[in-house]
C-alpha positions in Angstrom: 261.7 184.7 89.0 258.7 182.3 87.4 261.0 180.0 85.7 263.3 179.7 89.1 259.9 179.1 91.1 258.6 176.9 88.4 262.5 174.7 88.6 262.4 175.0 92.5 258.8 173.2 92.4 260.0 170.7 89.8 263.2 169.9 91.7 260.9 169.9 95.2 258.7 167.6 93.0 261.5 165.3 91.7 262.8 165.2 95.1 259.9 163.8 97.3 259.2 161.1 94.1 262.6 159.9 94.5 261.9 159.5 98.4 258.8 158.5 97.4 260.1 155.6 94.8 262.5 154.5 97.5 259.9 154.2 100.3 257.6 152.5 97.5 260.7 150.2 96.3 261.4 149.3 100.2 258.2 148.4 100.9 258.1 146.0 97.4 260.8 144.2 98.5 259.7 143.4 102.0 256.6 142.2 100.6 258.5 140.0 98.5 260.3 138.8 101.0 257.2 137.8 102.6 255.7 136.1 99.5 259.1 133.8 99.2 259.0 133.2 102.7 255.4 131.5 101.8 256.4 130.3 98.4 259.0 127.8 100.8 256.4 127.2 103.6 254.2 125.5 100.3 257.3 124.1 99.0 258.1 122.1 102.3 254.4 121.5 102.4 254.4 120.2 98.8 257.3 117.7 99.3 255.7 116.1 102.6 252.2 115.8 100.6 253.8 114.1 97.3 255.9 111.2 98.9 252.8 110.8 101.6 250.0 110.5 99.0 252.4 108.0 96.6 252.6 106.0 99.9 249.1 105.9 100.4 248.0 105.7 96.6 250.6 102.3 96.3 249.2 101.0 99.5 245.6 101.2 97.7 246.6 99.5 94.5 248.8 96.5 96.0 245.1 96.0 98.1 242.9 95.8 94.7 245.6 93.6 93.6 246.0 91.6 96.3 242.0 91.1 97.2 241.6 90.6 93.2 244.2 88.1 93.1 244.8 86.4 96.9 242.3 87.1 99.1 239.1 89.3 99.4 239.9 91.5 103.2 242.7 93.3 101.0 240.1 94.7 98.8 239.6 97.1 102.3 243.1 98.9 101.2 241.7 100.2 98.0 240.0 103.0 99.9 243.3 104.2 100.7 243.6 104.9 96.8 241.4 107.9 96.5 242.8 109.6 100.2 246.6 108.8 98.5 245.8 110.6 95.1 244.0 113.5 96.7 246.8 114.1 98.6 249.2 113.9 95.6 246.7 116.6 94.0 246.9 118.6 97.2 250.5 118.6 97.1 251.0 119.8 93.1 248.0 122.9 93.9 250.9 123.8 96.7 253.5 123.3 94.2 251.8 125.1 91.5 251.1 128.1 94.2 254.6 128.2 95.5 256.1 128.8 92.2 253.2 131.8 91.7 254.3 133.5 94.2 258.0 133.0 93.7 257.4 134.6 89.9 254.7 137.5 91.8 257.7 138.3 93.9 260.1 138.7 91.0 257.8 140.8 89.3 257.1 143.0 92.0 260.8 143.6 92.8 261.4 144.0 88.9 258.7 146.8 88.8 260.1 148.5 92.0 263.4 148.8 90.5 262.4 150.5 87.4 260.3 152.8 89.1 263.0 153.0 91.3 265.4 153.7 88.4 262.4 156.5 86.4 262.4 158.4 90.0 266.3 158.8 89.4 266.5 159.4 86.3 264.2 162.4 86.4 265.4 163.9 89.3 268.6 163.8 88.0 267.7 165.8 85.2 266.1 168.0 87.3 268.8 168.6 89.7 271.3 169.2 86.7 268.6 172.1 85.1 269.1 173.0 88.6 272.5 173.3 89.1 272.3 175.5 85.9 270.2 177.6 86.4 271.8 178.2 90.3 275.4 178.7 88.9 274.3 181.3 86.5 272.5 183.1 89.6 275.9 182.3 91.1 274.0 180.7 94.2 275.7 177.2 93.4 279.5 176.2 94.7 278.8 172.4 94.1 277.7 169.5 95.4 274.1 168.5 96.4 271.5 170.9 95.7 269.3 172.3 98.6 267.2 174.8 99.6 269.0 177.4 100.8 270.4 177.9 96.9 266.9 178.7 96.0 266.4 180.7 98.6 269.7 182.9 97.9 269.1 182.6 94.5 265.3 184.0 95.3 267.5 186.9 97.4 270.0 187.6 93.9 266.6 187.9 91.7 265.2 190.0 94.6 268.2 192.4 95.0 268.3 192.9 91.1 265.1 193.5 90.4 264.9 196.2 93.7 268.3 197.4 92.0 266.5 197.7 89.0 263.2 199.5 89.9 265.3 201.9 92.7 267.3 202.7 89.6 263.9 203.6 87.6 262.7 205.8 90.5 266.0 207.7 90.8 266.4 208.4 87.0 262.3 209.6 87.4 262.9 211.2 90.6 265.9 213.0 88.7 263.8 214.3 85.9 261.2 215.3 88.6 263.6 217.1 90.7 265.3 219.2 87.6 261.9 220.2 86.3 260.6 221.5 90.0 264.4 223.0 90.9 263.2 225.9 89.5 260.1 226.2 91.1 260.9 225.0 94.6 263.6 228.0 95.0 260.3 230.6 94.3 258.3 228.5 96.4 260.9 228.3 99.1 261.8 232.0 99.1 257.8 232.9 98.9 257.4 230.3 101.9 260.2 232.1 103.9 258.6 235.1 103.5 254.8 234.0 104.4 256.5 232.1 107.6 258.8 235.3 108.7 255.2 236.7 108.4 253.1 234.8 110.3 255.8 234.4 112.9 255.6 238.2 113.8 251.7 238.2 113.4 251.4 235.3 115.9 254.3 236.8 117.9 252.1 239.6 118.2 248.9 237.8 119.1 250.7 235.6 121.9 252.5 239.5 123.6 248.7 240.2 123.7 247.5 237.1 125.2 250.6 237.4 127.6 252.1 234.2 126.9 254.9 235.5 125.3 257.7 237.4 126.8 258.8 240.9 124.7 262.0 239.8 122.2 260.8 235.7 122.8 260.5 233.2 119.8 257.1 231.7 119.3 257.2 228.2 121.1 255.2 225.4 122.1 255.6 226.1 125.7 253.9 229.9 124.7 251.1 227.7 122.7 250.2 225.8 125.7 250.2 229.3 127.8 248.0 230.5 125.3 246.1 227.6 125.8 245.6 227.9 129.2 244.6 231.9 129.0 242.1 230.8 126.7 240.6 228.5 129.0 240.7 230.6 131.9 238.9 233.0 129.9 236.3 230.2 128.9 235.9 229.3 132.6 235.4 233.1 133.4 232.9 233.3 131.1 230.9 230.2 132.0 231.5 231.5 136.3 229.4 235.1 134.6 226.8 233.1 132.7 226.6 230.8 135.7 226.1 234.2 138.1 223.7 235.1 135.9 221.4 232.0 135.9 221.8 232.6 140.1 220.8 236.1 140.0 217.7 235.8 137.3 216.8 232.3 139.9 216.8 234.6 143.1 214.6 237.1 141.5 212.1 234.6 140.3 211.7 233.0 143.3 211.5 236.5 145.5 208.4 237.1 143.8 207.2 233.5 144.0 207.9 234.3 147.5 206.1 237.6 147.7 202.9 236.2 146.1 202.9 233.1 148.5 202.8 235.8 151.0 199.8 238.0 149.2 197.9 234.7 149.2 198.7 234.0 152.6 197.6 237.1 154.1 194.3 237.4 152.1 193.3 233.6 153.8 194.1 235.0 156.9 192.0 238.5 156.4 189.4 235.8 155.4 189.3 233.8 158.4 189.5 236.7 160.9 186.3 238.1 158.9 184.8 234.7 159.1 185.3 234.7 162.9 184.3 238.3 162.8 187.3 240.1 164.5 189.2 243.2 163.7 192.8 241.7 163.9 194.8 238.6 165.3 194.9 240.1 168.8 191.5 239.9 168.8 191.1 236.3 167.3 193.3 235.2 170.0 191.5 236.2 172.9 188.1 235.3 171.5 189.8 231.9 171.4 191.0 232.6 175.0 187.5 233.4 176.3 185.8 230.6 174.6 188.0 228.1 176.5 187.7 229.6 179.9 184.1 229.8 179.2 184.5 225.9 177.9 186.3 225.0 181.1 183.7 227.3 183.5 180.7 224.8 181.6 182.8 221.6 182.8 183.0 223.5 186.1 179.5 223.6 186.6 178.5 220.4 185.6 181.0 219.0 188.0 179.3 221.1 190.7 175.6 220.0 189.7 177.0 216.4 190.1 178.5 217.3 193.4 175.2 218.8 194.2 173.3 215.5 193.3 175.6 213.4 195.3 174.9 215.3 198.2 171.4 214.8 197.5 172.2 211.2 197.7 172.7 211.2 201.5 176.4 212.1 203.0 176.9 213.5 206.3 176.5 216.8 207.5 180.1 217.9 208.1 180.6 216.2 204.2 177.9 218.6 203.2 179.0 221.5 205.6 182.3 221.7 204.2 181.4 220.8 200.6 179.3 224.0 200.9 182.0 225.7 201.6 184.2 224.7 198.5 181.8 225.2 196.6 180.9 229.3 197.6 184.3 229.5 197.5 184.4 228.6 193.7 181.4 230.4 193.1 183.3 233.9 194.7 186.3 232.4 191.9 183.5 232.7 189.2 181.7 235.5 190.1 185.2 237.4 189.9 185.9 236.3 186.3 182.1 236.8 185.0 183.3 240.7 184.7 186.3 239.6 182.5 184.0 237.9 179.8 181.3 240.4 179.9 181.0 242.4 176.5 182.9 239.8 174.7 181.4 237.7 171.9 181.8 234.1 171.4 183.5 233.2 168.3 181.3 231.5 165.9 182.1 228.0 165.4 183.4 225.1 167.2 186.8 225.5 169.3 188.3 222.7 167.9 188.0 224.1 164.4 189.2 227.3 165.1 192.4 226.4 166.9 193.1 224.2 163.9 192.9 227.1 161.7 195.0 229.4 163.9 197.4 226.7 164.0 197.3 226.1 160.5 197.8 230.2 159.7 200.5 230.3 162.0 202.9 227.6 160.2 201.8 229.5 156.8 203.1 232.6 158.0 206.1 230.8 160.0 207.0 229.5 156.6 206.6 232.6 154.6 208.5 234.3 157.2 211.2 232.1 156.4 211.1 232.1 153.1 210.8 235.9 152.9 214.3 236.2 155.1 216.2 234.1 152.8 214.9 236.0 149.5 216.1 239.3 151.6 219.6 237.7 152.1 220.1 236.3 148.7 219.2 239.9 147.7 221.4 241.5 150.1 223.9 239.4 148.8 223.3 240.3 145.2 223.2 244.1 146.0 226.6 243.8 148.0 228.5 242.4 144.8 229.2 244.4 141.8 227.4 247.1 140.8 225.1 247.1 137.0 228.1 249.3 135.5 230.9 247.5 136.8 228.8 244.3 135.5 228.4 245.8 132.2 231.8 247.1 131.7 233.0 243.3 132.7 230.8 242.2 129.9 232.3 245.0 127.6 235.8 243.4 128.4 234.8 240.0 127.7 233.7 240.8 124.0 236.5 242.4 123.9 238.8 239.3 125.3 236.4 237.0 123.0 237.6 239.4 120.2 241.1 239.1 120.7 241.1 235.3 121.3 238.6 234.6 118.1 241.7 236.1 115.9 244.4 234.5 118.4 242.3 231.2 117.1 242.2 232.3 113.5 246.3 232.4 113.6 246.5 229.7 115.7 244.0 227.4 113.2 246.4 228.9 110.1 249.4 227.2 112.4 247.5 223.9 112.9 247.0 223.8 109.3 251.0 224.6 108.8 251.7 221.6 110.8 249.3 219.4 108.9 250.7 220.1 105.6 253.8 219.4 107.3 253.0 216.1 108.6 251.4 215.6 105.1 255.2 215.9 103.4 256.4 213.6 106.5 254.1 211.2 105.8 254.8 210.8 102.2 258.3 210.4 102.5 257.9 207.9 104.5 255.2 206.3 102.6 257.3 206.0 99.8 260.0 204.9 101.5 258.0 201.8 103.6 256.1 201.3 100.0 259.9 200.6 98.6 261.0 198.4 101.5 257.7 196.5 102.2 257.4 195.4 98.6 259.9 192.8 98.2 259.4 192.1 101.6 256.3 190.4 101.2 257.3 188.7 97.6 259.4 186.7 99.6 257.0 186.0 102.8 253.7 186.1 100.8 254.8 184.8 97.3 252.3 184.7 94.7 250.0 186.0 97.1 249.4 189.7 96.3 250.8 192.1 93.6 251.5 195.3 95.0 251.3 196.7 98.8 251.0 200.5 98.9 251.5 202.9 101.7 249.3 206.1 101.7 250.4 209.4 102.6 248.7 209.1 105.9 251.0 206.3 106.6 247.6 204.0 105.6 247.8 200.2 104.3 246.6 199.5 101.0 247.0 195.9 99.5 246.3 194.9 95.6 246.1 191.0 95.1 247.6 189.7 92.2 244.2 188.9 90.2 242.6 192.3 91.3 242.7 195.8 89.9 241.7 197.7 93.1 243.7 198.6 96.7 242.0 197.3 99.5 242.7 197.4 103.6 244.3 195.6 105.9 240.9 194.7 107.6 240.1 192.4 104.8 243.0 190.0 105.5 242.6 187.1 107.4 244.5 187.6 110.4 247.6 185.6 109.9 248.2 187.6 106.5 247.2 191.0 108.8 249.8 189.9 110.9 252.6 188.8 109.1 252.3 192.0 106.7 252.4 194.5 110.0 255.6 192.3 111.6 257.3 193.4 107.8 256.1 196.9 107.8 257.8 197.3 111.8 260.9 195.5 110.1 261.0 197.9 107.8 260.4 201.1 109.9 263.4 199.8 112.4 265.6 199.1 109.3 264.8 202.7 108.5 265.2 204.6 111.2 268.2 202.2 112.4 270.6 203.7 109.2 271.0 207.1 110.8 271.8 206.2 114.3 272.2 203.6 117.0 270.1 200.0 115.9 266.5 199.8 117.2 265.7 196.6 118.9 262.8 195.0 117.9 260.3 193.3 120.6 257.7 191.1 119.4 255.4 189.8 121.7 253.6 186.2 120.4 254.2 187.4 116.6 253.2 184.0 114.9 249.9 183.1 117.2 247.4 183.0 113.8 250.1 181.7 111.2 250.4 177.9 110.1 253.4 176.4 110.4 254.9 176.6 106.4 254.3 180.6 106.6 256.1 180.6 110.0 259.1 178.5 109.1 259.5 181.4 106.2 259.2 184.1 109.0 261.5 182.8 110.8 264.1 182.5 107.9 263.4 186.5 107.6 263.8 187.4 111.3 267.0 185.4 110.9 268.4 187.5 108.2 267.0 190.7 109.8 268.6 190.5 113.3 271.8 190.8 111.3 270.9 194.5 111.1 268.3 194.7 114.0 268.5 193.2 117.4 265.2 191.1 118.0 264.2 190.0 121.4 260.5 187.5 120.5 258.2 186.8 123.5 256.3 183.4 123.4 254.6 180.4 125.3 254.9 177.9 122.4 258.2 176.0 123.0 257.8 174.4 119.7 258.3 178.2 118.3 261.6 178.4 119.8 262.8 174.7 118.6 261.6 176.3 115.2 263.9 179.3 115.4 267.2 177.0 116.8 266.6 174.9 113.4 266.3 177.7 110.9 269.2 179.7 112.8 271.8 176.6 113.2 270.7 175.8 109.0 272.2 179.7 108.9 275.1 179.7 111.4 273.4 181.8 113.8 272.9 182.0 117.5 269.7 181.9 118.6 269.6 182.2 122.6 266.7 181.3 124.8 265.6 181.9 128.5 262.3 181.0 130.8 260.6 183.3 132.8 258.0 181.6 134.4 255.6 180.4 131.5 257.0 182.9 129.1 259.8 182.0 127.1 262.5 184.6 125.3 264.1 184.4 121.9 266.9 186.3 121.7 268.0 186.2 118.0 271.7 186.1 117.0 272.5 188.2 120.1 276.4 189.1 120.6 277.7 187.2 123.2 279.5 188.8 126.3 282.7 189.0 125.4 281.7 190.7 122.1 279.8 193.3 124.3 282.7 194.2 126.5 285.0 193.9 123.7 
């Protein structure tokens, strides 16, 4: 497996030189294009300069000979000497420059070729350790190497070494299961015996209860009867305590009540021997007579002022028949003088005492009150059950409490059966996910982590490849969490699809946290798993889907798409109509 990693990199590296050395080699010879196209720009330049400044130099020189020899204005012309062999200068630096870049440009494209030629010649030998090492996998057919030989290749190595290590386990599982033959057939027949047991024991306990008919098999529906008696027997028990609570309530607060009361009548014994009277009758007319005698007092003064108006002058009839009202009123009060006689005012002012009557009378309104509703609550009580029906109810609920504590005991030793059960469920499976997963995640996660382990709780545990010690999955990041789940569900359908009808598999945004290189491989491994599982992806990244058409056309599979408002739906090498209803 390292040494067809280790060619796949070399060829991957071989590869992108060669592209590389060709890009490179492309862009060499446009630029020498470009320094030949300036090479004949100072060419042209060079061969306009060289005839001009020979022109010019001559002209110079025939005027120094002409002004030396003929006549002095031609000495002007020799200026044009210097402008004429500058110019010639000029055009040899272009001449000189031109032929620089004409060699820079054949070096350059020199260079580029034998890079050019290197980049060839080692991926050439690369491909060709390649195609070797591919035909001996028996991945290779011929012609150009790509990397879906690798990838099968990676699938050969993959299936040989699972091959290898399943072979392993069943020679050890072998072994294992001849040395605990023996001891599983006691076991089994010592476990048949304890369950035939404990069947008739909680056969027994659920007749009790009543939630199991006479010649009925224990089952779940006469566990959740039991349940239910159990509860009603609970709520029972809290409706008695709850009775209880009401009953010790009433009685406190009747003698609350009855104290209130005590207290209430001594305040009113004190005020009626404050007011010095024998009982309440007697208060009350005291009260009475003080406000007739109140009201006689406002009589009189209104006669005394009657009397003083008279004084004041009126007339005689006025007076005459003023008189008259007057003995009239004082007939009306000499009648009721009898009435008060022998009668002692009460001591204090009016006012006062009429607030205190008042004030006793709501107190005892209130007590009153109070005093009938403590006599129905105990009316109440003393209509319901009797102290000895009460007690033998209690009697029958320890007895109930009884029963159900050791209905609870067998039903706790079942709860612990199913447990130990679930245990042995759990590590079959375990070890069957442990063997699927594995190789699984080599291929997805390569290099990545050494060994991923599921417990016997059905638990992840993942060891990296540099690390001794299992960890959880809430360590990953959260691309790696995700991608090692999606195997583990591939792995449970695969399972569970070999006994019956294939389980489709619907994955709802399953590559939200992965980078694109990580996805492309998922997608390559969904591809080759919806040849055994249906799976129907849910996304809103369109540039998922175009993914999955690319890796499924590079592997002649369908890969069909709909829209559904924003959501979009991969449906991955789905059978088409006509194989459905054929």
């Amino acid at each position: 497996m390292e040494r067809l990693w280790e060619t796949r990199t070399r060829w991957r590296e071989g590869r992108e030189g060669r592209e590389r050395e060709r890009r490179r080699a492309s862009q060499r010879r446009g630029e020498a294009e470009g320094l030949r196209r300036e090479a004949r720009m100072l060419s042209r330049r060079a061969g306009m300069l060289f005839p001009l400044g020979a022109v010019v130099a001559v002209a110079g020189i025939v005027g120094l000979v002409g002004g030396l020899m003929w006549q002095r204005w031609m000495l002007a012309l020799t200026a044009l000497l210097p402008v004429g062999l500058s110019l010639l200068a000029w055009g040899r630096a272009e001449a000189l420059r031109a032929k620089g870049l004409e060699r820079e440009a054949l070096r350059r494209e020199e260079e580029s070729s034998q890079w050019l030629e290197e980049a060839e010649r080692v991926y050439s030998q690369v491909e060709d350790e390649a195609r070797r090492l591919l035909k001996a996998l028996g991945s290779y057919e011929g012609g150009e190497v790509k990397e879906e030989h690798f990838e099968r290749a990676r699938e050969v190595i993959l299936r040989w070494e699972e091959v290898r290590r399943r072979l392993s386990d069943l020679e050890r599982r072998a072994r294992e299961v001849e040395e605990s033959a023996g001891k599983a057939r006691g076991e089994e027949e010592a476990a048949r015996r304890r369950l035939e047991e404990e069947e008739g024991r909680l056969k027994v306990v659920l007749e009790m209860i009543g939630a199991l008919a006479e010649g009925e098999r224990p089952s779940p529906e006469a566990f959740e009867r039991a349940w239910a008696a159990i509860k009603r027997w609970k709520e029972a028990k809290g409706a008695e305590r709850k009775a209880k609570a009401l009953l010790e309530e009433a009685v406190r607060n009747l003698r609350e009540a009855e104290e209130r009361l005590e207290r209430a009548e001594a305040e009113v014994e004190r005020i009626l021997k404050e007011a010095k009277v024998e009982s309440v009758e007697e208060f009350k007319r005291r009260a009475e007579g003080r406000r007739n005698f109140d009201r006689c007092l406002r009589e009189v003064e209104g006669l005394e002022r009657q009397i003083k108006a008279l004084l004041a002058g009126r007339r005689r009839e006025d007076l005459e028949a003023e008189l008259e009202r007057t003995g009239e009123e004082r007939r009306e009060l000499e009648e009721k003088v009898p009435e008060l006689k022998g009668k002692p005012l009460p001591e204090g002012r009016p006012e006062e005492l009429e607030e205190a009557e008042r004030e006793a009378r709501r107190e005892e309104s209130k007590l009153r009150e109070e005093k009938r509703g403590l006599e129905e609550v105990i009316e109440r009580i003393r209509r319901g059950p009797s102290l000895s029906e009460a007690r033998a109810r209690v009697e029958e609920a320890k007895w109930r409490y009884r029963r159900e504590k050791e209905f609870s005991e067998e039903l706790q030793w079942a709860l612990d059966a199913l447990r130990e059960a679930t245990q042995r469920f759990g590590e079959r499976w375990a070890e069957r996910l442990s063997d699927e997963i594995e190789p699984l995640a080599q291929r997805v996660l390569p290099r990545a982590y050494a060994e991923i382990y599921i417990a016997s709780d059905l638990s992840l545990q993942v060891r990296p490849e540099r690390g001794e010690k299992f960890f959880g999955p809430e360590h990953l990041s959260t691309g790696e969490r995700e991608q090692i789940f999606l195997m583990l569900r591939a792995c449970a359908a695969r399972e569970l699809s070999l006994r019956r009808e294939p389980l489709p598999m619907i994955l709802d945004e399953p590559f939200g946290h992965i980078d694109r290189p990580r996805r492309e491989k998922l997608w390559r491994f969904l591809l080759d798993l919806s040849k055994e599982v249906q799976i129907v992806i849910l996304t809103c990244h369109k540039e998922h889907l175009e993914e999955a058409t690319k890796a499924a056309r590079e592997k002649g599979l369908s890969v069909k798409t709909k829209e559904v408002g924003e959501l979009d739906i991969a449906l991955l090498n789905w059978p088409s109509e006509a194989e459905v209803h054929g």
